[in-house]
TIMILO-859714 format. One record per residue: y, z, x of N, C-alpha, C in turn; residue in three letters. Coordinates in steps of 0.05 Angstrom, whole numbers, padded with zeros to 5 digits, always signed. Layout:
REM residues N
YZXYZXYZXALA;...
***
This chain:
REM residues 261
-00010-00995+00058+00012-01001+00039+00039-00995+00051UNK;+00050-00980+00063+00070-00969+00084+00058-00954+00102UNK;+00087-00952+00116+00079-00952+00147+00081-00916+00139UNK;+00066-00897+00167+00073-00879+00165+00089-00870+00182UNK;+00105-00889+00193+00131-00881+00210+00153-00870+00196UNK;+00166-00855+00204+00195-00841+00177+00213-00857+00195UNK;+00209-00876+00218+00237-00894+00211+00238-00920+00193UNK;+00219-00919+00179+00215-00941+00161+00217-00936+00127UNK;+00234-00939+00109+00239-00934+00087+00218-00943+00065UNK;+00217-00933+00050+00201-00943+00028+00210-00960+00019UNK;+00189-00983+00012+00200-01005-00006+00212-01000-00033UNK;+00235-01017-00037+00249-01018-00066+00225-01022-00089UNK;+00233-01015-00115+00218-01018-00137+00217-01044-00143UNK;+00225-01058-00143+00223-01095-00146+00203-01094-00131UNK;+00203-01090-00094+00189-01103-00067+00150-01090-00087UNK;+00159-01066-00094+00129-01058-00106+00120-01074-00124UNK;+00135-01081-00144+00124-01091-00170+00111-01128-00155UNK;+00130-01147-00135+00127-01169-00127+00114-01169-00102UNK;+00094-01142-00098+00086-01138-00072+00051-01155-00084UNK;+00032-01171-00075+00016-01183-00082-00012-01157-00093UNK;-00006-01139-00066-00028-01121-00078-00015-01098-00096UNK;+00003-01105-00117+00013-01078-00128-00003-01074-00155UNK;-00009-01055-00160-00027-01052-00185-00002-01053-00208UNK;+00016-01071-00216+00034-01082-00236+00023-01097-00241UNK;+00012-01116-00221-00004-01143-00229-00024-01140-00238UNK;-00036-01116-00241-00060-01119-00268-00056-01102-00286UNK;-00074-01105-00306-00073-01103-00333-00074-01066-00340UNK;-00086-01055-00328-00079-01030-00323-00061-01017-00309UNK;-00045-01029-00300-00022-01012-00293-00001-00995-00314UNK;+00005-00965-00300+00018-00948-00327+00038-00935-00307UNK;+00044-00939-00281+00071-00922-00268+00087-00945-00255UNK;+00072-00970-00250+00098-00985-00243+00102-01011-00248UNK;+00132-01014-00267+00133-01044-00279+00166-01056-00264UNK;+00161-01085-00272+00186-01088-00264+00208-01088-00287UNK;+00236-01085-00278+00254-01086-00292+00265-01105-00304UNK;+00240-01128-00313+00249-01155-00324+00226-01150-00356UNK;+00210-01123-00353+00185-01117-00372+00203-01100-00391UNK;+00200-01106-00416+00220-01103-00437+00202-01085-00455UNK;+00204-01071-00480+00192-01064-00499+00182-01082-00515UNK;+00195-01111-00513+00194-01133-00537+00173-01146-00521UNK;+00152-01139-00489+00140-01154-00481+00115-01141-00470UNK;+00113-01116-00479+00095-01091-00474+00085-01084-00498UNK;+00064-01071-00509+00061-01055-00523+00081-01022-00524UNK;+00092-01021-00544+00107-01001-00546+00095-00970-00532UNK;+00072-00969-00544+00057-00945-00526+00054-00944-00498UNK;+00051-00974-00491+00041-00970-00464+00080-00966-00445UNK;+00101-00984-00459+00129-00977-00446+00137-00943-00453UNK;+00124-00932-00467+00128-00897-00466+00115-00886-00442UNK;+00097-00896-00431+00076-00878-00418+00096-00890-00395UNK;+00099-00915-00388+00116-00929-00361+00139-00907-00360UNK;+00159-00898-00380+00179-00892-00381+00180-00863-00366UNK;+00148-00850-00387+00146-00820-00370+00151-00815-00346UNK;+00130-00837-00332+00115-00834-00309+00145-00851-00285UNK;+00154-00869-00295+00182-00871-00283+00194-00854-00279UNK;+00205-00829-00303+00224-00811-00293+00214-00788-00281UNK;+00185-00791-00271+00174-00779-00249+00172-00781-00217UNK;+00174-00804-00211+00161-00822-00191+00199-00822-00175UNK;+00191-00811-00157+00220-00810-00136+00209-00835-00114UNK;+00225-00855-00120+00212-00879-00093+00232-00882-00075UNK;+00249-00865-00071+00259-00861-00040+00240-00842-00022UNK;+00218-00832-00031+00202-00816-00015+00171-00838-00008UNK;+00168-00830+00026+00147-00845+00023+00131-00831+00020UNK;+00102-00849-00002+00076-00828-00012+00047-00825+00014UNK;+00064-00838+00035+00042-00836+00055+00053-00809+00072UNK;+00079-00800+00064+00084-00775+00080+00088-00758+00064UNK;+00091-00761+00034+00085-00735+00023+00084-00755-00016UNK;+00058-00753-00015+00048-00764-00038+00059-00748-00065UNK;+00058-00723-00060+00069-00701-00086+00097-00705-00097UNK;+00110-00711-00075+00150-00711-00082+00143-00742-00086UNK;+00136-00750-00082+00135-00790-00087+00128-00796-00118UNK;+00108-00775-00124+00094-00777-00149+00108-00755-00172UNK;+00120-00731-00170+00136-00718-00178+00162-00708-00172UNK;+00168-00725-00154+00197-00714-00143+00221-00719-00164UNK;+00223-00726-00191+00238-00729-00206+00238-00706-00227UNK;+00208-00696-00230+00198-00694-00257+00223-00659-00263UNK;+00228-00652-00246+00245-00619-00250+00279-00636-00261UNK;+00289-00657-00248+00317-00659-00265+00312-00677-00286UNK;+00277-00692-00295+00282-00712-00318+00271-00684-00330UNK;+00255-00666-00337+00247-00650-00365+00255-00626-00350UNK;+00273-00613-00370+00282-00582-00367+00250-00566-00386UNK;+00249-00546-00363+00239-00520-00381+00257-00505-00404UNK;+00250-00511-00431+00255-00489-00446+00258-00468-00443UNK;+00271-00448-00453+00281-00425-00454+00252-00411-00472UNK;+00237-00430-00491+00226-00412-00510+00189-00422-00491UNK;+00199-00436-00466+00165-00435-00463+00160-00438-00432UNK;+00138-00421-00426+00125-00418-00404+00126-00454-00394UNK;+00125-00461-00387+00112-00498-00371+00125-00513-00398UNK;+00121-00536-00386+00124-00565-00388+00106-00580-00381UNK;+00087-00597-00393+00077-00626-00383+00080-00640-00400UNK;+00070-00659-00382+00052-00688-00409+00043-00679-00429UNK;+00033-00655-00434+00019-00651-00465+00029-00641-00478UNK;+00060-00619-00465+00079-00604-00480+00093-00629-00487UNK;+00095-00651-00480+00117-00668-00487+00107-00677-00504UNK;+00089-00691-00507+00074-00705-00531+00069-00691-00548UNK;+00057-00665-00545+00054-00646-00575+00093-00634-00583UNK;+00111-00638-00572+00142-00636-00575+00144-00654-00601UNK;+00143-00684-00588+00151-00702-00595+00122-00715-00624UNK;+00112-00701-00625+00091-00698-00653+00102-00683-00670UNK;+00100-00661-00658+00120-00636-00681+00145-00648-00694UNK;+00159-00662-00682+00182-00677-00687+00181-00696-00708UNK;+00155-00709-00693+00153-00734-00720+00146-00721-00747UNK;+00125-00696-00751+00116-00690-00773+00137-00662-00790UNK;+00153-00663-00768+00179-00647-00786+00195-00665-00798UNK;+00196-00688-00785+00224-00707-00796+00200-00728-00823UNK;+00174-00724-00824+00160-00734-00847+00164-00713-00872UNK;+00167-00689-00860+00159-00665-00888+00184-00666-00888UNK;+00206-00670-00877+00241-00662-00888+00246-00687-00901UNK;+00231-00707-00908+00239-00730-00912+00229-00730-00947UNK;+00247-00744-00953+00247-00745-00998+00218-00756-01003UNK;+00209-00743-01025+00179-00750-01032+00182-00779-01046UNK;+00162-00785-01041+00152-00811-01055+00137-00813-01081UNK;+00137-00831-01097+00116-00818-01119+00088-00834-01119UNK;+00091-00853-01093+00065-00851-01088+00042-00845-01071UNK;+00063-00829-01058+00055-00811-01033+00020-00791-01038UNK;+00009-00791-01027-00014-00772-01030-00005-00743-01034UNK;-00020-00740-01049-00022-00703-01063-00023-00686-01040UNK;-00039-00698-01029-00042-00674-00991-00014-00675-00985UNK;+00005-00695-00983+00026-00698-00970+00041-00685-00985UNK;+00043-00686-01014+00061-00670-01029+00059-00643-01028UNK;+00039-00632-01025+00031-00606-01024+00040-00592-01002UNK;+00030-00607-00975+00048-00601-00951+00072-00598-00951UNK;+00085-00615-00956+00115-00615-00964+00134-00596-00975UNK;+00117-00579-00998+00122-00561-01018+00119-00535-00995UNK;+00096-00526-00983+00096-00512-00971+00114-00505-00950UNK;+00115-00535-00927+00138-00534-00913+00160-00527-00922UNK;+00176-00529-00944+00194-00529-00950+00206-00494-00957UNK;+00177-00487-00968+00184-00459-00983+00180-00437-00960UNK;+00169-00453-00935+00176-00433-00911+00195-00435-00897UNK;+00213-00458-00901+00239-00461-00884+00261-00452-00902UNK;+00258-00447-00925+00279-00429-00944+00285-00405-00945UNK;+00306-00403-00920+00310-00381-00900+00317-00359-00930UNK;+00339-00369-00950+00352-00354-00967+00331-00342-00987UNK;+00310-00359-00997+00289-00340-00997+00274-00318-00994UNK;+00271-00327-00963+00255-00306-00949+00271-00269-00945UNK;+00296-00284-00937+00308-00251-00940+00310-00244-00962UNK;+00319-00251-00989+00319-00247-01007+00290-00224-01019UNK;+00270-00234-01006+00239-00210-01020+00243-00190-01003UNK;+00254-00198-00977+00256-00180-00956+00221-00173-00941UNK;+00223-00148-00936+00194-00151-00910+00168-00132-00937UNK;+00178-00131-00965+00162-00121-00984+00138-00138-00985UNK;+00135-00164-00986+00119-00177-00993+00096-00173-00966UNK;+00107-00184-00933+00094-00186-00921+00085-00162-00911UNK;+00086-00140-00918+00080-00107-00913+00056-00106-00936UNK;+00055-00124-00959+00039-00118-00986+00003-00139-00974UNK;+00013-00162-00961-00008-00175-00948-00020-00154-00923UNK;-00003-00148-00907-00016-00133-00890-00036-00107-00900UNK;-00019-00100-00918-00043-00085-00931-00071-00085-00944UNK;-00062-00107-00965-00079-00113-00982-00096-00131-00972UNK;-00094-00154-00949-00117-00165-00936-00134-00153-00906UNK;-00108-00132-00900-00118-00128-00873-00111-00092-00864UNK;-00117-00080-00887-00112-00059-00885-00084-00038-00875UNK;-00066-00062-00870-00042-00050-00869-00040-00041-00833UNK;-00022-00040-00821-00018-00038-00791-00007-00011-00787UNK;-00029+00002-00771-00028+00029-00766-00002+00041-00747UNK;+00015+00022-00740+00047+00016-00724+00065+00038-00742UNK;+00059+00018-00769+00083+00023-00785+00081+00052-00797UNK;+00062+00068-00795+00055+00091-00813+00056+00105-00797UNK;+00068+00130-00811+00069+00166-00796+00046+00178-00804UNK;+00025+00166-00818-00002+00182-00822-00021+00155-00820UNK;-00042+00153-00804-00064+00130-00799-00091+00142-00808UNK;-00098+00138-00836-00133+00151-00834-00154+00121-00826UNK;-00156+00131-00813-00177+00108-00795-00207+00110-00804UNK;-00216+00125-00831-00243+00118-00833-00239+00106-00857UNK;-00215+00093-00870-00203+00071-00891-00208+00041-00872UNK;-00207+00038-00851-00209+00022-00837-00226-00001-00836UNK;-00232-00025-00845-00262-00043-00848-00258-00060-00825UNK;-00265-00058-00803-00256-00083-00773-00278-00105-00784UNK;-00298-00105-00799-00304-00134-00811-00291-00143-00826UNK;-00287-00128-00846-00269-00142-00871-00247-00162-00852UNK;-00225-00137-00835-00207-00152-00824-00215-00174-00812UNK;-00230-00176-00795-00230-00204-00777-00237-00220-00794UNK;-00248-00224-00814-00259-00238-00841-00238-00248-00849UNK;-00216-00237-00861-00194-00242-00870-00170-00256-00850UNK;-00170-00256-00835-00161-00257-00811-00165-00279-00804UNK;-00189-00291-00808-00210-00309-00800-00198-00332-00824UNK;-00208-00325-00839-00192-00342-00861-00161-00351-00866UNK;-00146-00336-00845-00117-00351-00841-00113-00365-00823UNK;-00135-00373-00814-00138-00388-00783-00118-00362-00761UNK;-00122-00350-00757-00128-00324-00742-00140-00312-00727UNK;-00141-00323-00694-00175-00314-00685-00167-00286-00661UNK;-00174-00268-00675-00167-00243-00652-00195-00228-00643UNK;-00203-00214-00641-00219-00208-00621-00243-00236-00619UNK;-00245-00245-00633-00279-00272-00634-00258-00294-00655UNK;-00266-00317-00646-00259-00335-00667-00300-00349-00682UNK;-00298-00359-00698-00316-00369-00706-00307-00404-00707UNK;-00331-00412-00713-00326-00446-00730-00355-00457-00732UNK;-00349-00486-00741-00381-00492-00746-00375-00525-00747UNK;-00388-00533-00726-00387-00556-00720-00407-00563-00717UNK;-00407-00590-00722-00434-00616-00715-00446-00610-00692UNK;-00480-00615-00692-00489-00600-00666-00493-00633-00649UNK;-00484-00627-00626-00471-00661-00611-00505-00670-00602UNK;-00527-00653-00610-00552-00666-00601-00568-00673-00637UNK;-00561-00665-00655-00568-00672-00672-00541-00667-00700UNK;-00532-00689-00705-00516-00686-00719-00516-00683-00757UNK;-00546-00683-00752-00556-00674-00789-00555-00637-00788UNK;-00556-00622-00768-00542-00602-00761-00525-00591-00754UNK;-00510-00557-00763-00492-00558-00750-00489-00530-00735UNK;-00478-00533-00722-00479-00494-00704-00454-00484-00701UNK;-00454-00461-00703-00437-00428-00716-00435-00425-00684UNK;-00412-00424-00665-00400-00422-00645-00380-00395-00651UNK;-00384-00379-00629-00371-00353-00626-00355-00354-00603UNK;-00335-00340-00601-00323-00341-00573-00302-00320-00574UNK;-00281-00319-00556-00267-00296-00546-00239-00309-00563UNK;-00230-00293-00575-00201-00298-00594-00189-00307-00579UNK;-00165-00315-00585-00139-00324-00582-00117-00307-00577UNK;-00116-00290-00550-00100-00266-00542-00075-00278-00528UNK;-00054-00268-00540-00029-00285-00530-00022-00281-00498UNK;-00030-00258-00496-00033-00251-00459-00048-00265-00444UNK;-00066-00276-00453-00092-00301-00433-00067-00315-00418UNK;-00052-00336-00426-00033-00351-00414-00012-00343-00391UNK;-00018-00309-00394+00016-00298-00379-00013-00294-00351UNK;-00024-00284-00355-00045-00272-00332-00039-00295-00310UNK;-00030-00282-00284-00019-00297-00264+00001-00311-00270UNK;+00016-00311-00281+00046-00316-00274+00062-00304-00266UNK;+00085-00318-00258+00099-00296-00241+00121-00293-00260UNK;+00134-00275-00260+00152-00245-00270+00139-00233-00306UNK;+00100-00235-00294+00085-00233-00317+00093-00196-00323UNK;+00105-00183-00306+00114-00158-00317+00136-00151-00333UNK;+00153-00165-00335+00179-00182-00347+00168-00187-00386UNK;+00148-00206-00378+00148-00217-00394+00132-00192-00409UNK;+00111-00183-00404+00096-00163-00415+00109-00149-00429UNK;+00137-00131-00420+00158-00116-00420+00161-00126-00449UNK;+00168-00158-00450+00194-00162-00470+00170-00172-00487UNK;+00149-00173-00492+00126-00174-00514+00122-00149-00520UNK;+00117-00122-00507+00117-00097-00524+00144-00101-00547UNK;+00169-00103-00529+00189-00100-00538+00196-00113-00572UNK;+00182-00139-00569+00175-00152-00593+00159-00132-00613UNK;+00143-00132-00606+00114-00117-00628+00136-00097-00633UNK;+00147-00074-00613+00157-00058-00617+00184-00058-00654UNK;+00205-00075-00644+00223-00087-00663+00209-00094-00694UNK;+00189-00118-00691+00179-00119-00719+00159-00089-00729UNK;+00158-00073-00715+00138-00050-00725+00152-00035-00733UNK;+00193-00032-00727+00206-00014-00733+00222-00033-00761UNK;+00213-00058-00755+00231-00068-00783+00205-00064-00804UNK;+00185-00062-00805+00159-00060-00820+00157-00025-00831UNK;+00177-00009-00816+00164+00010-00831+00156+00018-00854UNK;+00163+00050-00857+00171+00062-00842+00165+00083-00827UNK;+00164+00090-00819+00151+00106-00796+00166+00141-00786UNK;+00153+00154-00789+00176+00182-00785+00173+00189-00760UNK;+00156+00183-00736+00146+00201-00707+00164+00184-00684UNK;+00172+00197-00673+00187+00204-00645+00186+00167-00645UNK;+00203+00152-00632+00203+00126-00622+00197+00123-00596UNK;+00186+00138-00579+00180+00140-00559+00153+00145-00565UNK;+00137+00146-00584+00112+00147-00589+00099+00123-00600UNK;+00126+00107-00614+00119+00088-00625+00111+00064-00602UNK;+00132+00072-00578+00125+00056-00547+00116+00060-00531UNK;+00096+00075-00536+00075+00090-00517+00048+00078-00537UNK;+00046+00070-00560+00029+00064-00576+00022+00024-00562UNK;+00042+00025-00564+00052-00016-00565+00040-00020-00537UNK;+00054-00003-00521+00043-00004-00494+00005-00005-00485UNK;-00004+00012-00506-00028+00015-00500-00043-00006-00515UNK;-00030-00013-00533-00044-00046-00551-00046-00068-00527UNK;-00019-00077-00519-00017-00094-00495-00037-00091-00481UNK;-00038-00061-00468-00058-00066-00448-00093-00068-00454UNK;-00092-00060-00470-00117-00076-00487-00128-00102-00494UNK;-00098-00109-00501-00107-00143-00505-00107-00158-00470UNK;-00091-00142-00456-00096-00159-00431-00122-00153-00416UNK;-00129-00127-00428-00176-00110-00413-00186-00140-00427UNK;-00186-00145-00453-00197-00161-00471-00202-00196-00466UNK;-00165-00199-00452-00165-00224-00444-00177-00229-00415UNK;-00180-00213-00407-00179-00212-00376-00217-00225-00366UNK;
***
């Protein structure tokens, strides 16, 4: 397809698309079209996926001398990393750009003949984004759940009797907010007989699994105690030394990372 001489340039994006063996000319092609292929002459889905994979694809590089920068050499100045998240891909972008659609559906005026699921959603959404609300009960309410479903968080208290404690009850409860911390459960169709179904166990959902090997993962660790720490002092209240309170947080962390590990 090119030469691997570096005095020889890569062909222009036209020379690809009108090159005889270029995979434009068939029916599966998804990274390279020509600039005469419109939205009005594509399937709309399939000119999104072209568009991604365009503002990826650096074609001043040739992919016979370095296939990676040819195939991603764009992708760091077309998608910025967030401030609020570890990575970026293809699946952060598409689950982005979902979240988006189904916020701008629930912010959007009800219908009256809209489905009851949808109305209901709606209602909900709404009564969690009603910031003036929420401060308004203040942290009474969510201090009264922690209690009353989950025994209340041993953080916030200057006295912990731990044989009040039910670790089934909790994960039970827990379980039922879609919640999965030390084991998650579910029960799905069994894929060899589907008039059955099977009760699948597995390892929770520990927010540290994801940091493990990353780099400035001590950083980040740091400013997750720091978190727990903050909501445990706005949750009180608490009477013992605050340096006890971060010597406590510290040893949760490192638990959930023995756990995730």
């Amino acid at each position: 397809m090119y030469s691997s001489s570096t005095s020889r340039k890569a062909p222009s994006f036209e020379a690809l698309v009108d090159s005889p063996n270029s995979v434009a000319k068939t029916d599966t092609s998804l990274f390279v079209t020509s600039k005469r292929t419109t939205p009005t002459t594509m399937k709309a889905e399939r000119f999104e996926a072209l568009t991604y994979m365009q503002n990826s694809i650096d074609l001043n590089v040739n992919p016979c001398e370095d296939f990676y920068q040819f195939a991603c050499g764009k992708w760091n100045t077309s998608y910025h990393l967030p401030n609020s998240s570890l990575e970026v891909n293809m699946f952060s972008l598409i689950e982005t750009k979902t979240f988006n659609e189904i916020k701008a559906l629930l912010e959007a005026p009800a219908k009256d003949e809209e489905q009851p699921s949808l109305r209901n959603t709606r209602k909900y959404f709404t009564s969690c984004m009603n910031e003036g609300l929420i401060d308004q009960m203040g942290y009474d309410t969510l201090k009264e759940i922690l209690l009353q479903e989950f025994g209340g968080w041993p953080l916030t208290y200057s006295m912990w009797d731990e044989s009040k404690f039910d670790l089934e009850a909790t994960v039970k409860n827990l379980n039922s907010y879609n919640v999965s911390t030390l084991f998650y459960f579910t029960a799905d169709s069994d894929l060899m007989n589907n008039s059955y179904r099977t009760l699948q166990i597995g390892r929770g959902d520990f927010e540290t699994i994801d940091l493990i090997g990353v780099t400035q993962k001590d950083l980040i660790f740091k400013n997750y105690g720091t978190l727990i720490t903050e909501v445990a002092r706005l949750l009180g209240p608490y009477t013992y030394n605050v340096s006890v309170l971060m010597e406590d947080v510290k040893a949760m962390v490192q638990l959930e990372i023995d756990l995730a590990s």
